[in-house]
PyMOL CGO cylinders between C-alpha atoms (Angstrom):
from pymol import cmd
from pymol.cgo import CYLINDER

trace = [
    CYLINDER, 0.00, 0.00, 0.00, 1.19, 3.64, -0.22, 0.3, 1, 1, 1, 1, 1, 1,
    CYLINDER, 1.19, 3.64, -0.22, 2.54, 5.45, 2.30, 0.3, 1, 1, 1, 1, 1, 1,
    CYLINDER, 2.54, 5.45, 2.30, 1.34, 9.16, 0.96, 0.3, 1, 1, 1, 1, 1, 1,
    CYLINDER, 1.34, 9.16, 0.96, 3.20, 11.59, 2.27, 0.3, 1, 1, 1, 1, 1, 1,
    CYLINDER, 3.20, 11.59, 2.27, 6.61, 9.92, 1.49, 0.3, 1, 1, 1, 1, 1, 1,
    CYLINDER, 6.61, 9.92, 1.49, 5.50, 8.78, -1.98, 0.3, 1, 1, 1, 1, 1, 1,
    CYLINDER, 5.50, 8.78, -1.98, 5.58, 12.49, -2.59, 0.3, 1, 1, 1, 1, 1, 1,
    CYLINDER, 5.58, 12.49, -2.59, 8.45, 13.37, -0.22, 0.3, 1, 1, 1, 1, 1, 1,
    CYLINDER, 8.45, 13.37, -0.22, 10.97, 10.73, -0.80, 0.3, 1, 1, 1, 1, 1, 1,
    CYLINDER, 10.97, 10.73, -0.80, 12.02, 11.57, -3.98, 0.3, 1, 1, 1, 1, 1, 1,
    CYLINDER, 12.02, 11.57, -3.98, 15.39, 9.99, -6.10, 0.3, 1, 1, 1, 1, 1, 1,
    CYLINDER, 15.39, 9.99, -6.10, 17.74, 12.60, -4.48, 0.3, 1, 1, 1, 1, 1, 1,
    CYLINDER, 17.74, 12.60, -4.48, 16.47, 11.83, -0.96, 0.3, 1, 1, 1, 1, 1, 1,
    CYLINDER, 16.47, 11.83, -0.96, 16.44, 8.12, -1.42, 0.3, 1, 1, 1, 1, 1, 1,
    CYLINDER, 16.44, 8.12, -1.42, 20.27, 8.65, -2.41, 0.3, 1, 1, 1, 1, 1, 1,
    CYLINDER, 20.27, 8.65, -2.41, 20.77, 10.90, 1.39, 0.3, 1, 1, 1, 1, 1, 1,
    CYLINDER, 20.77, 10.90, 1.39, 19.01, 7.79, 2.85, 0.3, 1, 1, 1, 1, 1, 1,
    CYLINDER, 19.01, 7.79, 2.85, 21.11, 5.72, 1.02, 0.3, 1, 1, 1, 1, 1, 1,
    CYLINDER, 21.11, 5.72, 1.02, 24.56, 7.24, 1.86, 0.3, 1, 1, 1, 1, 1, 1,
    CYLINDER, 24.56, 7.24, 1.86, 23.48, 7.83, 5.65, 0.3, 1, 1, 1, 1, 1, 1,
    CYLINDER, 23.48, 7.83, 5.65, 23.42, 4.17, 5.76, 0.3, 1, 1, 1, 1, 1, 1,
    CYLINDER, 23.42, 4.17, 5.76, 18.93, 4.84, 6.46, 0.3, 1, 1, 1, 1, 1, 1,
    CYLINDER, 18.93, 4.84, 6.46, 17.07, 3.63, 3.67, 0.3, 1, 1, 1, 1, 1, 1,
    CYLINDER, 17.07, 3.63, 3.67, 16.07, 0.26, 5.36, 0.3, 1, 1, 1, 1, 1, 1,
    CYLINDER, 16.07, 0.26, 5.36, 14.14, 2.50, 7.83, 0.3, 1, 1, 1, 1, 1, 1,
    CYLINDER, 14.14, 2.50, 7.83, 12.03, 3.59, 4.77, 0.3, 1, 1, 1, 1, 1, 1,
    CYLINDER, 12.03, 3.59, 4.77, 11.26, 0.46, 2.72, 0.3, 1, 1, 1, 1, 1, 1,
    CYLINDER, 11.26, 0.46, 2.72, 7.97, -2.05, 3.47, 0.3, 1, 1, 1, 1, 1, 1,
    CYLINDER, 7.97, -2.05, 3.47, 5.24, -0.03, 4.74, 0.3, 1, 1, 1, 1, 1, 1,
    CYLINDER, 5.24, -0.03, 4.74, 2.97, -2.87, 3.89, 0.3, 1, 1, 1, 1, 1, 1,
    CYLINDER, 2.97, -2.87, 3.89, -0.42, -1.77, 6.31, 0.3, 1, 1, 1, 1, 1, 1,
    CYLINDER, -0.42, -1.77, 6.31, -0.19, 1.66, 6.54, 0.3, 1, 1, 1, 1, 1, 1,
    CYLINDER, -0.19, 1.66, 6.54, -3.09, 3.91, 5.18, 0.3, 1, 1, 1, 1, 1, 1,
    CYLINDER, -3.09, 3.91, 5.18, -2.69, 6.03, 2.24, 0.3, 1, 1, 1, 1, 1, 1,
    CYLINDER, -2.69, 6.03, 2.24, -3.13, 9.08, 4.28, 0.3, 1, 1, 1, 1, 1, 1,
    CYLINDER, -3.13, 9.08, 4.28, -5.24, 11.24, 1.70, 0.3, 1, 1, 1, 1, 1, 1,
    CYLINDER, -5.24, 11.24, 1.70, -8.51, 11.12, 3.50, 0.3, 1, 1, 1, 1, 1, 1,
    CYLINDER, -8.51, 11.12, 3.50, -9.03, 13.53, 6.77, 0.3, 1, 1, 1, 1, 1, 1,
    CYLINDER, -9.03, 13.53, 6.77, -10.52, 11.23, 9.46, 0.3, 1, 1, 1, 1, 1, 1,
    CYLINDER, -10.52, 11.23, 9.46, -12.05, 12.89, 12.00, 0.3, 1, 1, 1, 1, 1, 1,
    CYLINDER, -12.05, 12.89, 12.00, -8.80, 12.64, 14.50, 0.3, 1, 1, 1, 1, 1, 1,
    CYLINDER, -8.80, 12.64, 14.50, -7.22, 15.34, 11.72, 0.3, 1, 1, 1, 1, 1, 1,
    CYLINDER, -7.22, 15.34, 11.72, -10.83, 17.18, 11.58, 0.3, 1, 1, 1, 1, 1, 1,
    CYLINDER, -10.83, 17.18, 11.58, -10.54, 17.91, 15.24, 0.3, 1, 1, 1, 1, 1, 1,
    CYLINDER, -10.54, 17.91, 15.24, -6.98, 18.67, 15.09, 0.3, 1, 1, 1, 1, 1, 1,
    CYLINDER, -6.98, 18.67, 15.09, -7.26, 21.37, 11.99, 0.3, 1, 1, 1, 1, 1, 1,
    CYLINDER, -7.26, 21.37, 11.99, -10.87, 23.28, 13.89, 0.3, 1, 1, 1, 1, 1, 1,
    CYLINDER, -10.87, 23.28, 13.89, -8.67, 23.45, 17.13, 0.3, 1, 1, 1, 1, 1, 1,
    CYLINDER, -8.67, 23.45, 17.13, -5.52, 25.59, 15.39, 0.3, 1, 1, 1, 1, 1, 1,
    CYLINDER, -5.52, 25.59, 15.39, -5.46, 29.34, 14.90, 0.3, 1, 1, 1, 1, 1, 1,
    CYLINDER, -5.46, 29.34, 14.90, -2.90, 29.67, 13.12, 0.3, 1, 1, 1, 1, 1, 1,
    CYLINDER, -2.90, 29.67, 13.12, -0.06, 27.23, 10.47, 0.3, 1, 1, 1, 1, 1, 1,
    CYLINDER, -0.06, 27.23, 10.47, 2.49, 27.67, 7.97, 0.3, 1, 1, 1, 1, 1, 1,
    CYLINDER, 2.49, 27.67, 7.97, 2.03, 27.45, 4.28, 0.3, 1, 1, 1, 1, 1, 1,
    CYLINDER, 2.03, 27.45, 4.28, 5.24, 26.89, 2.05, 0.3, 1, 1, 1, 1, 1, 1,
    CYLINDER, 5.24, 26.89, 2.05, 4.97, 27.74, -1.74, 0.3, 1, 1, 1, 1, 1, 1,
    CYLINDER, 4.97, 27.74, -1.74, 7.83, 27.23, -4.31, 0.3, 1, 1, 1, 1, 1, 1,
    CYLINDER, 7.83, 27.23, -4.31, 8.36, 30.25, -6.89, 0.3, 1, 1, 1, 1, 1, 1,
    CYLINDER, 8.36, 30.25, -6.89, 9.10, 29.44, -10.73, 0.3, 1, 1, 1, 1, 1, 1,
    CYLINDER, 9.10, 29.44, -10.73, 12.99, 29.87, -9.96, 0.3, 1, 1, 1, 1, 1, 1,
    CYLINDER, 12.99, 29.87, -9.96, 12.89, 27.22, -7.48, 0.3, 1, 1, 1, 1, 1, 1,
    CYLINDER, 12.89, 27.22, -7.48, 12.47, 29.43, -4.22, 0.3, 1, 1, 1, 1, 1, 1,
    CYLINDER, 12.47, 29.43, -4.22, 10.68, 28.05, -1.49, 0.3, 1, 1, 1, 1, 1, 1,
    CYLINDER, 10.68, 28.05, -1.49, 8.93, 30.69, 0.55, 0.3, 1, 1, 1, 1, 1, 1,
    CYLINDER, 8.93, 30.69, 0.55, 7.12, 29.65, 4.22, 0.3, 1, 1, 1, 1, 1, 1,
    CYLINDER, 7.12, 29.65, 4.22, 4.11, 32.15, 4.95, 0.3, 1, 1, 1, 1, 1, 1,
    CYLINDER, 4.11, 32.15, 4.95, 2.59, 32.10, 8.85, 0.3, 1, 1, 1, 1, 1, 1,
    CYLINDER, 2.59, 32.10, 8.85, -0.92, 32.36, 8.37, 0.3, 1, 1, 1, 1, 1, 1,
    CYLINDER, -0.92, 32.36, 8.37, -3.34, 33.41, 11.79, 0.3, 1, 1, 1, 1, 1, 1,
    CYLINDER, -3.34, 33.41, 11.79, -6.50, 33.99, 12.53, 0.3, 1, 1, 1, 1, 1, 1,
    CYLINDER, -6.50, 33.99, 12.53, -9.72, 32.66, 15.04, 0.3, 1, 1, 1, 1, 1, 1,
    CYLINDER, -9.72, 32.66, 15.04, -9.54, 29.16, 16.23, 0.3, 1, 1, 1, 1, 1, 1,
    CYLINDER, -9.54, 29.16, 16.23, -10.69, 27.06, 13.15, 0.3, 1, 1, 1, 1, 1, 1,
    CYLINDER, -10.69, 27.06, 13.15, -10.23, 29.93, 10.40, 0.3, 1, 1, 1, 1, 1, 1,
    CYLINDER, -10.23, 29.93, 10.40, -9.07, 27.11, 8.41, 0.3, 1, 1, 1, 1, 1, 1,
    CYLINDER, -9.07, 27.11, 8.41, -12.05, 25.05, 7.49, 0.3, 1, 1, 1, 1, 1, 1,
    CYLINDER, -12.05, 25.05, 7.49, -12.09, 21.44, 6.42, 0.3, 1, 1, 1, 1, 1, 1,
    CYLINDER, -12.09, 21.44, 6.42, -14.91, 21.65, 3.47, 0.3, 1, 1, 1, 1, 1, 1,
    CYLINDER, -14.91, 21.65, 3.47, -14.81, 17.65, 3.06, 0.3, 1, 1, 1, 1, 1, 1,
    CYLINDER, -14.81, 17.65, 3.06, -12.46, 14.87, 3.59, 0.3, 1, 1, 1, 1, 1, 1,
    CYLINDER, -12.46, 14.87, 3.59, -10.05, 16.15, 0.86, 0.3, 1, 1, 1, 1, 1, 1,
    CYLINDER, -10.05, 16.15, 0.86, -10.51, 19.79, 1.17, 0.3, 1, 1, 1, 1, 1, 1,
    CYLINDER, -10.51, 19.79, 1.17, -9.71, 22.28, 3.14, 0.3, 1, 1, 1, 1, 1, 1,
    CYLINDER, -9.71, 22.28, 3.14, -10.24, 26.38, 2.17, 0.3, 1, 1, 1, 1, 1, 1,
    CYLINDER, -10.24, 26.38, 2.17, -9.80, 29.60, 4.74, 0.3, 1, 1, 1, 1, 1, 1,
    CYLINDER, -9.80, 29.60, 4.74, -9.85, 33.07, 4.03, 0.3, 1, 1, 1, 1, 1, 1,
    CYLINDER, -9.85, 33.07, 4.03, -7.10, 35.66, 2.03, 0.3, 1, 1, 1, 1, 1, 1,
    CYLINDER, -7.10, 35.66, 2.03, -7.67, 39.24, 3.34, 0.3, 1, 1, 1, 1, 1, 1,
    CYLINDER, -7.67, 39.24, 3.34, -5.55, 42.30, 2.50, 0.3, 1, 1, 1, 1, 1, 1,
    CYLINDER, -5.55, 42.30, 2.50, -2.32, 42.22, 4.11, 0.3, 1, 1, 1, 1, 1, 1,
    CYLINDER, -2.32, 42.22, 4.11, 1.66, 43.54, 3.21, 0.3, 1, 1, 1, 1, 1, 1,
    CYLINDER, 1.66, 43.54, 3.21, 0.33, 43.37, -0.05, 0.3, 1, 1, 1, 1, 1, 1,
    CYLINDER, 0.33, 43.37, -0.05, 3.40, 41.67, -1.53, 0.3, 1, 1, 1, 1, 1, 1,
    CYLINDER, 3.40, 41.67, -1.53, 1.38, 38.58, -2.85, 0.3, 1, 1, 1, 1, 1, 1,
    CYLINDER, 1.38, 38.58, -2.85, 4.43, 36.34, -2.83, 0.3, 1, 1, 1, 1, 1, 1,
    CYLINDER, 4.43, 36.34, -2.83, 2.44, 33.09, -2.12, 0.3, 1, 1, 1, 1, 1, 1,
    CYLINDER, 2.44, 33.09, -2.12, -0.36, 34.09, -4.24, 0.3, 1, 1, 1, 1, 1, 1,
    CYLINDER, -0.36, 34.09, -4.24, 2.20, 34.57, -7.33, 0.3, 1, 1, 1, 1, 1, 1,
    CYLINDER, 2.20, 34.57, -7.33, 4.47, 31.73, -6.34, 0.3, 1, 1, 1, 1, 1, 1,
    CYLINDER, 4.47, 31.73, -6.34, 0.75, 29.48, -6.93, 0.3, 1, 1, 1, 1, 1, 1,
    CYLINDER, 0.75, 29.48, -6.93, 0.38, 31.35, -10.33, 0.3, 1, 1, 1, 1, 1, 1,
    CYLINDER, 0.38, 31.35, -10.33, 3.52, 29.07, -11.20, 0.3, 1, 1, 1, 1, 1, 1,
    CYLINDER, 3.52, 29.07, -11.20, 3.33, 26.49, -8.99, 0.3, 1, 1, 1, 1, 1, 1,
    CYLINDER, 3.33, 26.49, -8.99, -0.07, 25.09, -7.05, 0.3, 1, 1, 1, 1, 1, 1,
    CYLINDER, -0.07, 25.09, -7.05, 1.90, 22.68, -4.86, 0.3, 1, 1, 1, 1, 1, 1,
    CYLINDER, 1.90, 22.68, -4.86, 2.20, 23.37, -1.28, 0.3, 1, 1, 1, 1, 1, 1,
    CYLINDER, 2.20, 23.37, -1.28, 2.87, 22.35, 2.20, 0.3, 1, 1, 1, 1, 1, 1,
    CYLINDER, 2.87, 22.35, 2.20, 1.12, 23.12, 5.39, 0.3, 1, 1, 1, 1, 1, 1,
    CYLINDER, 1.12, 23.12, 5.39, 2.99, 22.39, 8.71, 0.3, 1, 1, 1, 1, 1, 1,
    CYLINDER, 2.99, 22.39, 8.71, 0.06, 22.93, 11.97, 0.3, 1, 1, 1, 1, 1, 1,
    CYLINDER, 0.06, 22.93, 11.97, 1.35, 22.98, 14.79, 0.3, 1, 1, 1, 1, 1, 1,
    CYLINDER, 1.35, 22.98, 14.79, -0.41, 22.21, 18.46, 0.3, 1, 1, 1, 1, 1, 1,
    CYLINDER, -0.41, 22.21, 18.46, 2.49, 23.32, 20.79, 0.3, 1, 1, 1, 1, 1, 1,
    CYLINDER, 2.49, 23.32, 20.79, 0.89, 22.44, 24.22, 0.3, 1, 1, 1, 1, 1, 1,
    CYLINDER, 0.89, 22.44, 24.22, 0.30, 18.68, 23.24, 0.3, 1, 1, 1, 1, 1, 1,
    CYLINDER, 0.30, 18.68, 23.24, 3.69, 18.34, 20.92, 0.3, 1, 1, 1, 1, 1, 1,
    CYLINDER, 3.69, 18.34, 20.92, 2.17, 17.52, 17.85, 0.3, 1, 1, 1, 1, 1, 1,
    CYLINDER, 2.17, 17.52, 17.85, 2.12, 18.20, 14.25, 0.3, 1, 1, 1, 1, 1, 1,
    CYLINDER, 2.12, 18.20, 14.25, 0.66, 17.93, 11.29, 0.3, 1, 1, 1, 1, 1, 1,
    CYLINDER, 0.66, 17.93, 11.29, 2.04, 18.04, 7.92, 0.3, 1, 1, 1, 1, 1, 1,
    CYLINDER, 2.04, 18.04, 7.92, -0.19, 18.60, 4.75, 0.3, 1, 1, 1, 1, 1, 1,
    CYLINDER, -0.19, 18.60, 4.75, 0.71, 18.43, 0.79, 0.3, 1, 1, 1, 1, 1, 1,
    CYLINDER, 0.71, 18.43, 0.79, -1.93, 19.74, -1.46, 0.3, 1, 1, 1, 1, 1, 1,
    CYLINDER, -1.93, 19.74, -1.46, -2.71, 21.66, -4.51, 0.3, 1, 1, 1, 1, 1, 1,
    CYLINDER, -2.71, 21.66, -4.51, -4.11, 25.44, -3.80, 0.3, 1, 1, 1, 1, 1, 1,
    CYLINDER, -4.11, 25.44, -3.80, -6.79, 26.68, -6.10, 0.3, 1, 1, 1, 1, 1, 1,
    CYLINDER, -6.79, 26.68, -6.10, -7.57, 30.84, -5.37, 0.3, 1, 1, 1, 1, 1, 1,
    CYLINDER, -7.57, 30.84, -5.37, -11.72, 31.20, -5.58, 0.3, 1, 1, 1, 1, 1, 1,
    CYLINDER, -11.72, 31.20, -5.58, -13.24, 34.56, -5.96, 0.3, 1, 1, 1, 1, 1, 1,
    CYLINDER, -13.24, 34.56, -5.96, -16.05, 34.90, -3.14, 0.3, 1, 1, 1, 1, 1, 1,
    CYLINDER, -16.05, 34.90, -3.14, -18.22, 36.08, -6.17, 0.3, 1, 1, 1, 1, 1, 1,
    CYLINDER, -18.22, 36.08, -6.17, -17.79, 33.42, -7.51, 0.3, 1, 1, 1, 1, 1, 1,
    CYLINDER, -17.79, 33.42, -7.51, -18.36, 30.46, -4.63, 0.3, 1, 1, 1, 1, 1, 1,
    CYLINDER, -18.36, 30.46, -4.63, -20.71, 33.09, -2.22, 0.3, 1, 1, 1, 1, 1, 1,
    CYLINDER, -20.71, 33.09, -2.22, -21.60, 29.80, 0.22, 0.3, 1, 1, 1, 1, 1, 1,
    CYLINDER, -21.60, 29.80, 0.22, -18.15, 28.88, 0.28, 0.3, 1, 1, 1, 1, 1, 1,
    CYLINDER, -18.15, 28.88, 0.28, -17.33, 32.51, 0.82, 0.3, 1, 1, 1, 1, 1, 1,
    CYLINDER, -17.33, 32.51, 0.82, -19.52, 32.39, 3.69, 0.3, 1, 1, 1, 1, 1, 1,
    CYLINDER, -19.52, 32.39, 3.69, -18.56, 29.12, 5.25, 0.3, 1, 1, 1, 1, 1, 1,
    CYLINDER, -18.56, 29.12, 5.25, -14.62, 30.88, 6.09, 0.3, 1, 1, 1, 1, 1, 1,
    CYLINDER, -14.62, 30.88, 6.09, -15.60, 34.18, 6.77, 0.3, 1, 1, 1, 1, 1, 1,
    CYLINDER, -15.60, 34.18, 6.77, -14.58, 35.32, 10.16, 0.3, 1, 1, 1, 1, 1, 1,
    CYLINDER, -14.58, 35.32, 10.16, -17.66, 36.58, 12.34, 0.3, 1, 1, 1, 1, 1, 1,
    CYLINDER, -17.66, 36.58, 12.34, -16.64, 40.33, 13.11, 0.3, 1, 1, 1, 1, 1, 1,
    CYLINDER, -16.64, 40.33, 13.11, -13.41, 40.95, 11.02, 0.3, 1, 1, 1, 1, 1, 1,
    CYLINDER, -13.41, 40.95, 11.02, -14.49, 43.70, 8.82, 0.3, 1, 1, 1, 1, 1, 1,
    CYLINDER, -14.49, 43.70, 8.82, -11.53, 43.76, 6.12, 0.3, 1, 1, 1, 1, 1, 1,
    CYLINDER, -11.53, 43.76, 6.12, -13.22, 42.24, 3.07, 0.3, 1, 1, 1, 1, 1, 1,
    CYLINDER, -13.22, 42.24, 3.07, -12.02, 38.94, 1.36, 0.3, 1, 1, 1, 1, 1, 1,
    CYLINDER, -12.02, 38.94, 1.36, -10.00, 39.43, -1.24, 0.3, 1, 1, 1, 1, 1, 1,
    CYLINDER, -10.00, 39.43, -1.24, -9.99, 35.62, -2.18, 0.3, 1, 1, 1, 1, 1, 1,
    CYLINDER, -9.99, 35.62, -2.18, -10.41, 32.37, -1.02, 0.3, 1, 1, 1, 1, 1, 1,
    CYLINDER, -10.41, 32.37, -1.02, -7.60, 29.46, -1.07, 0.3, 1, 1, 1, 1, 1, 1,
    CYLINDER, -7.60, 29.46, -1.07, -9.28, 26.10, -1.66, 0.3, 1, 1, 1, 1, 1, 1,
    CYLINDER, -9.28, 26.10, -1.66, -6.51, 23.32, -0.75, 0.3, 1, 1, 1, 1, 1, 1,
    CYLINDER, -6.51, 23.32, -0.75, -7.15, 19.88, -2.32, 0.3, 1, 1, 1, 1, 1, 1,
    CYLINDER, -7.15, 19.88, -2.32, -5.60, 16.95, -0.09, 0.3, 1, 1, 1, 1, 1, 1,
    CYLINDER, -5.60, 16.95, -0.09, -2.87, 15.16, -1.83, 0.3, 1, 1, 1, 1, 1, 1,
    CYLINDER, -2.87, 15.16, -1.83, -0.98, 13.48, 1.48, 0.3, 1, 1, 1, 1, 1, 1,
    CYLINDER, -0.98, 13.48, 1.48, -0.70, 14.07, 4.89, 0.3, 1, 1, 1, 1, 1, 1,
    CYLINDER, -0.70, 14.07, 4.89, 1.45, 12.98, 7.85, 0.3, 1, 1, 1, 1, 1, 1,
    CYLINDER, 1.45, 12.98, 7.85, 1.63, 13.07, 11.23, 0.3, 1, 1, 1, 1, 1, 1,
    CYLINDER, 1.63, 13.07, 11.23, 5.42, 13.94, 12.89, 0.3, 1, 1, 1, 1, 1, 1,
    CYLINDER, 5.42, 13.94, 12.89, 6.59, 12.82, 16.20, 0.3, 1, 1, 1, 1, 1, 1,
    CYLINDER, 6.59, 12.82, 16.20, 6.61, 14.94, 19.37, 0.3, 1, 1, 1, 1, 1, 1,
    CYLINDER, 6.61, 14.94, 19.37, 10.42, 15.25, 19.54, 0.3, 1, 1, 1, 1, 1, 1,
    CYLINDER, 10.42, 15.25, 19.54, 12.32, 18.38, 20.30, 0.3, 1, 1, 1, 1, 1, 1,
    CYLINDER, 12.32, 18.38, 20.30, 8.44, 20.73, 20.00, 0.3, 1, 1, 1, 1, 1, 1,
    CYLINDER, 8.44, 20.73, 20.00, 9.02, 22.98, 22.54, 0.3, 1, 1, 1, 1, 1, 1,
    CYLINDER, 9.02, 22.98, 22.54, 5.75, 23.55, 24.57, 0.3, 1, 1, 1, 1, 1, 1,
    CYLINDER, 5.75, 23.55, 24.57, 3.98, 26.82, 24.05, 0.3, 1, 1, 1, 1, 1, 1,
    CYLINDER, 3.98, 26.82, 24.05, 1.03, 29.01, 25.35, 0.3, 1, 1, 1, 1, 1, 1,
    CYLINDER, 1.03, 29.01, 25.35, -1.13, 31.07, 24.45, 0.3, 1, 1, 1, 1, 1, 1,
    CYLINDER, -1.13, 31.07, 24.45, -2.29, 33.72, 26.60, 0.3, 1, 1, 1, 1, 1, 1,
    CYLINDER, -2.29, 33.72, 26.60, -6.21, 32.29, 26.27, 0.3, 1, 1, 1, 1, 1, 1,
    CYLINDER, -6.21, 32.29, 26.27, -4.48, 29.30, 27.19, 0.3, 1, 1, 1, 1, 1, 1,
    CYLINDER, -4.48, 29.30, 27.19, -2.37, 30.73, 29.84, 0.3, 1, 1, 1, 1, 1, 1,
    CYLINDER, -2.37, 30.73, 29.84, -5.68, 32.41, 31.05, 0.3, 1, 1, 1, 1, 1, 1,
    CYLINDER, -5.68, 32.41, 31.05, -7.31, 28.90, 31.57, 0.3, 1, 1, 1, 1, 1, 1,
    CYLINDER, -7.31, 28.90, 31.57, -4.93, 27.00, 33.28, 0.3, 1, 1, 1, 1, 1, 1,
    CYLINDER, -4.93, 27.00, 33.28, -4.45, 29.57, 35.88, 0.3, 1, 1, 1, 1, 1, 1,
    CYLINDER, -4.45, 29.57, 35.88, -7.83, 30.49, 36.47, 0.3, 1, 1, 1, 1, 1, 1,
    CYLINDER, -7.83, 30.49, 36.47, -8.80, 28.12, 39.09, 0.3, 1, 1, 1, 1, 1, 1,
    CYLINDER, -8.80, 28.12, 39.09, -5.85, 29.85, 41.06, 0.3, 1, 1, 1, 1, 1, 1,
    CYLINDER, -5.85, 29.85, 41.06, -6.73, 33.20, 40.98, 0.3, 1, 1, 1, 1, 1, 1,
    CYLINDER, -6.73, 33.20, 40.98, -10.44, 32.25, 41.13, 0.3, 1, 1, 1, 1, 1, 1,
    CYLINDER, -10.44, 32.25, 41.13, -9.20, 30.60, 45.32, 0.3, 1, 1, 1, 1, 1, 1,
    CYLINDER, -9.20, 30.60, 45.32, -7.13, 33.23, 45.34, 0.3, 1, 1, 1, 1, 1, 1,
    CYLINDER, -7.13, 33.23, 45.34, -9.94, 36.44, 45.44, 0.3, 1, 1, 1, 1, 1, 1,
    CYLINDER, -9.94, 36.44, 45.44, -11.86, 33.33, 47.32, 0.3, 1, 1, 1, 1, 1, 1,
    CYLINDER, -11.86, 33.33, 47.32, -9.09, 33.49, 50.54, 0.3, 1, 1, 1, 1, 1, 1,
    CYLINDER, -9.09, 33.49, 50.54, -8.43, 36.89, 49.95, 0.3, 1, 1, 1, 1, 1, 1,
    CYLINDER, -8.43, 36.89, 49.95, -12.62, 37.81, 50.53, 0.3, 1, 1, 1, 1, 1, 1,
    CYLINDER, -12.62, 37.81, 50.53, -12.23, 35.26, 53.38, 0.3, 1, 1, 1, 1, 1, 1,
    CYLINDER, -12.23, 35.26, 53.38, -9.02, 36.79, 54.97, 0.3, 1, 1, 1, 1, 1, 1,
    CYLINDER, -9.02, 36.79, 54.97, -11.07, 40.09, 54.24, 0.3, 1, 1, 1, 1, 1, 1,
    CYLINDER, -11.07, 40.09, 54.24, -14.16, 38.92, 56.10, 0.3, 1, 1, 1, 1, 1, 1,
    CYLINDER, -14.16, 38.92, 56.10, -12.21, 37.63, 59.05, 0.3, 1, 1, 1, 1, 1, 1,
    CYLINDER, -12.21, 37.63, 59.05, -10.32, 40.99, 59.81, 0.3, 1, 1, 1, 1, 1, 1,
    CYLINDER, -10.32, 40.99, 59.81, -13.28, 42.80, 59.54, 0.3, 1, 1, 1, 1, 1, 1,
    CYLINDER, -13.28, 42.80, 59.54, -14.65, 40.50, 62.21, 0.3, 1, 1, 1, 1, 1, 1,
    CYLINDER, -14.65, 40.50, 62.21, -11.53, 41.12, 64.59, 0.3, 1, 1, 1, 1, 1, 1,
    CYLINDER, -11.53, 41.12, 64.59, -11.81, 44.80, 64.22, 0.3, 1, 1, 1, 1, 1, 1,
    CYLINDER, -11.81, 44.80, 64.22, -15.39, 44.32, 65.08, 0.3, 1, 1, 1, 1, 1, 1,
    CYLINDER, -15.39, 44.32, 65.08, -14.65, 42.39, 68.09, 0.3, 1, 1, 1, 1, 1, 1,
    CYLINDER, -14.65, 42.39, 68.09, -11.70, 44.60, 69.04, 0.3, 1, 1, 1, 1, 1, 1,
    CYLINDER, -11.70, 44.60, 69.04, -14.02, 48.07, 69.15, 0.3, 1, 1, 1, 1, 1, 1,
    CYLINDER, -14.02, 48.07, 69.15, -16.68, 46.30, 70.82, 0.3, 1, 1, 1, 1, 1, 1,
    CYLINDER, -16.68, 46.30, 70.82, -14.25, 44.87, 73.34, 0.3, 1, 1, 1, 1, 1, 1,
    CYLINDER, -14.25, 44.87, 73.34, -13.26, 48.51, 73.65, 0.3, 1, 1, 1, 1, 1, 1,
    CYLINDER, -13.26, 48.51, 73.65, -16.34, 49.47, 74.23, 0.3, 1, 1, 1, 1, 1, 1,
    CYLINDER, -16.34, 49.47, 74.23, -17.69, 47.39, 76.82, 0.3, 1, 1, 1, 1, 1, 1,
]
cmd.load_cgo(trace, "trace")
């Protein structure tokens, strides 16, 4: 069966690295493994829980250029099991990815969840969509609230994906995240401090009345 990804990655060049690093037994057999062109819903969840990924394009003179893309929690939208499709607004305006797909409609997505150490890599061919053109589709990756108006849609069709292992991914936070996990802390925390608050106003209570008596 194929393996996907490496079908597409492992080309002659890289089979000859392999080869000379004394590797290329590590890569041969994958009798049993899935083709890995169909989103299951394990990558579904994955994708609608990341806010932001990378997207490499090649240009015509064989430059590779790596674009961060970042938005909302799921502003990249699985359409179907092979597609995927989020948003281009205006940005820098320098419409390097967009012209490097003019040439070339191969590229690479690398997602990233830092706090769980896990990645997911993506080949696929990009397709630009004018929101005239596609209105529902338009619709479905709109973000709710962000008033700078779609200049065009990118509509990814699945050729491969991957998943890589947890090694050497730093852990990161976001500040939502951040937010979260320490909530239940500084929720006790005003909690003893309205206690501690409660009790001294008691003992200054007691004191004046003891005063007073």
């Amino acid at each position: 069966m194929s393996y996907g990804f490496l079908d597409i990655a492992v080309t002659p060049s890289v089979r000859a690295a392999q080869q000379s690093m004394g590797a290329d037994h590590h890569w041969q057999g994958f009798a049993g493994h899935r083709a890995f062109d169909r989103f299951t819903e394990n990558e579904a969840a994955f994708i609608a829980a990341r806010d932001s990924f990378y997207m490499a394009t090649v240009s015509e003179t064989g430059w590779p250029y790596v674009q961060h893309r970042g938005g909302p929690r799921g502003f990249l939208k699985r359409i179907d099991d092979r597609t995927l499709a989020f948003a281009d607004y205006s940005g820098n305006r320098q419409y390097i990815s967009l012209g490097n797909l003019a040439a070339n409609d191969r590229v690479c997505l690398f997602l990233m969840d830092y706090p769980r150490r896990a990645r997911l890599k993506i080949y696929a061919h990009a397709e630009t969509v004018a929101p005239a053109a596609d209105p529902a589709l338009a619709d479905r990756v709109a973000v709710p609230g962000y008033r700078a108006r779609i200049e065009r849609i990118f509509r990814l069709r699945l050729e491969a994906f991957d998943w890589n292992c947890p090694q050497h991914i730093t852990p990161r936070f976001t500040e939502a995240e951040i937010a979260d996990a320490v909530r239940p802390l500084r929720e006790r925390l005003a909690a003893l401090e309205a206690e501690n608050h409660a009790l001294r106003a008691a003992a200054t209570a007691n004191t004046i009345k003891g005063e007073h008596s």
